[in-house]
DORO-575351 format. One line per 3 residues: for each residue x, y, z of N, C-alpha, C. Coordinates in pm, whole numbers. Atoms other than C-alpha are relative to their C-alpha. Layout:
BEGIN
X,Y,Z,X,Y,Z,X,Y,Z ~ ...
//
This chain:
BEGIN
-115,-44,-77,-305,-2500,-762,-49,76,124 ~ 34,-32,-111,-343,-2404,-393,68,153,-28 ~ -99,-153,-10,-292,-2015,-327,10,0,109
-107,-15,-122,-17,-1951,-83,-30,132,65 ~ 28,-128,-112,-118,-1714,196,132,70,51 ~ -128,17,-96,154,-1530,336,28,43,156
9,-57,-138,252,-1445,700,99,117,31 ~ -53,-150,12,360,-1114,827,187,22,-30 ~ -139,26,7,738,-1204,850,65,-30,-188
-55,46,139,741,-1338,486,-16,78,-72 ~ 1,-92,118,587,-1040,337,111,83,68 ~ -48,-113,-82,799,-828,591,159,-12,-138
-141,31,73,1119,-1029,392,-14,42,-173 ~ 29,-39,156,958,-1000,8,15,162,21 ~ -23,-153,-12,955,-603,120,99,60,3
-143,-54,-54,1270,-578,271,-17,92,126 ~ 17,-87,-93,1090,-417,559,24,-92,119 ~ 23,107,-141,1076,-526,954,-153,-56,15
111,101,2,792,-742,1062,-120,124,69 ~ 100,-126,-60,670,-411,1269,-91,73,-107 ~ 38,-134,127,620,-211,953,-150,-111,-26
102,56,26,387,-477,822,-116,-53,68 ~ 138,-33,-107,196,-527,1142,-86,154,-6 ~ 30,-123,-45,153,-159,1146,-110,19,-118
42,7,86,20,-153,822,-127,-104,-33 ~ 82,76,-81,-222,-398,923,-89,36,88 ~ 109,-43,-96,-383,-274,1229,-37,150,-21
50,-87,84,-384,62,1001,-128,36,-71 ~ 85,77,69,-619,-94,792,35,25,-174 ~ -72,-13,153,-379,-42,464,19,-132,-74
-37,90,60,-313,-393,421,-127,-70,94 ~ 128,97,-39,-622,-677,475,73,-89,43 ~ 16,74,-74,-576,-940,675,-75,-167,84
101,40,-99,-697,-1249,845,52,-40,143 ~ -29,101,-129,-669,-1395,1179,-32,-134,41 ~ 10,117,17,-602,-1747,1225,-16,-66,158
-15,83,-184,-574,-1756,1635,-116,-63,44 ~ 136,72,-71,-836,-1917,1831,-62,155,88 ~ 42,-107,-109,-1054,-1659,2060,57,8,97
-86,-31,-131,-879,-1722,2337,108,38,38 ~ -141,-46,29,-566,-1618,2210,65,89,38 ~ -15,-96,-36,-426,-1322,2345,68,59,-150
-54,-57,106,-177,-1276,2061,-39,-83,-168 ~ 12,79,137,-289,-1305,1682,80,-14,-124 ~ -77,66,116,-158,-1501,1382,-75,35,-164
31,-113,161,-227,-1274,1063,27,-145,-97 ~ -5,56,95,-230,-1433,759,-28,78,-100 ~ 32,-95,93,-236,-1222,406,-21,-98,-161
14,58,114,-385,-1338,71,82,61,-118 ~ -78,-65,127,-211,-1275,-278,-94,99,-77 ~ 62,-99,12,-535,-1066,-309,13,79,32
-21,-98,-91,-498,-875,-17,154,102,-46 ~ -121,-60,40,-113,-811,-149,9,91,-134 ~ -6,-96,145,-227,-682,-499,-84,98,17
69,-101,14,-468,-455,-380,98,109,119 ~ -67,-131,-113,-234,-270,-89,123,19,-164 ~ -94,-101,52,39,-228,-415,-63,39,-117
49,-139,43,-215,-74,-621,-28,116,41 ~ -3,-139,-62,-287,139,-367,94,76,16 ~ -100,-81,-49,64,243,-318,50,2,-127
-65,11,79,155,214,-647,31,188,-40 ~ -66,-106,0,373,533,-777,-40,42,-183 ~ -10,-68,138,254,727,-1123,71,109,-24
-82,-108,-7,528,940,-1251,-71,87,-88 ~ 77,-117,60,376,1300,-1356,90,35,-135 ~ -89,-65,119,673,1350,-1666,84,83,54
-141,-56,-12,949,1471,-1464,-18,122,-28 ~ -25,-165,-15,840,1846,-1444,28,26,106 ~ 26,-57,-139,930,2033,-1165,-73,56,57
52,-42,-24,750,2193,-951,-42,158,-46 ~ -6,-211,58,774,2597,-1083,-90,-48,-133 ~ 29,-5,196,707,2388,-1463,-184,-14,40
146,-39,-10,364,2282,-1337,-71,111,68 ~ 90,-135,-60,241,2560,-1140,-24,97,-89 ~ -6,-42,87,348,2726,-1419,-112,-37,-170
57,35,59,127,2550,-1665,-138,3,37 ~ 139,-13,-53,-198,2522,-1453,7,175,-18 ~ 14,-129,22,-141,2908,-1440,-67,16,-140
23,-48,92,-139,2937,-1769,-144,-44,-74 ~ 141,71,39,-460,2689,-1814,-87,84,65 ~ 103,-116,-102,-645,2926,-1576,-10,132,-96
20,-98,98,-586,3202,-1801,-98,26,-125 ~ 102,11,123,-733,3059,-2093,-128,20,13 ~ 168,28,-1,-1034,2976,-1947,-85,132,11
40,-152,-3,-1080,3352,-1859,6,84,-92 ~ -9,-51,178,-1049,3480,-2204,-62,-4,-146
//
């Protein structure tokens, strides 16, 4: 089975973002890339692998800490600091 590359517009649509965001993210260097233009090109034609796409949403991926608030952990590292001094 051939793997389907995608182009900036198509991930822009799988996102739900504009096509800017995903250029930006791009010449960032958050998301990999290739370029398909010729050298002489002035403007280039990105192209993104289904590699390139699983490694930018591990990078962004979101781990939830257990829903403490902020006071509960500060509050807990405090109290881990304590121990250790004792």
């Amino acid at each position: 089975m051939a793997v389907q590359n995608l182009t900036p517009p198509e991930l822009a649509k799988r996102y739900r973002v504009a096509s800017k965001k995903v250029l930006g993210w791009i010449r960032n260097g958050e998301l990999v890339a290739i370029i398909l233009a010729n050298r002489g090109c002035t403007r280039p034609r990105y192209v993104i692998s289904p590699e390139a796409i699983e490694a930018f949403e591990q990078a962004r991926r979101v781990v939830p800490d257990g829903g403490l608030s902020t006071t509960q952990k500060l509050r807990r590292r405090a109290a881990a600091n304590i121990k250790q001094f004792v």
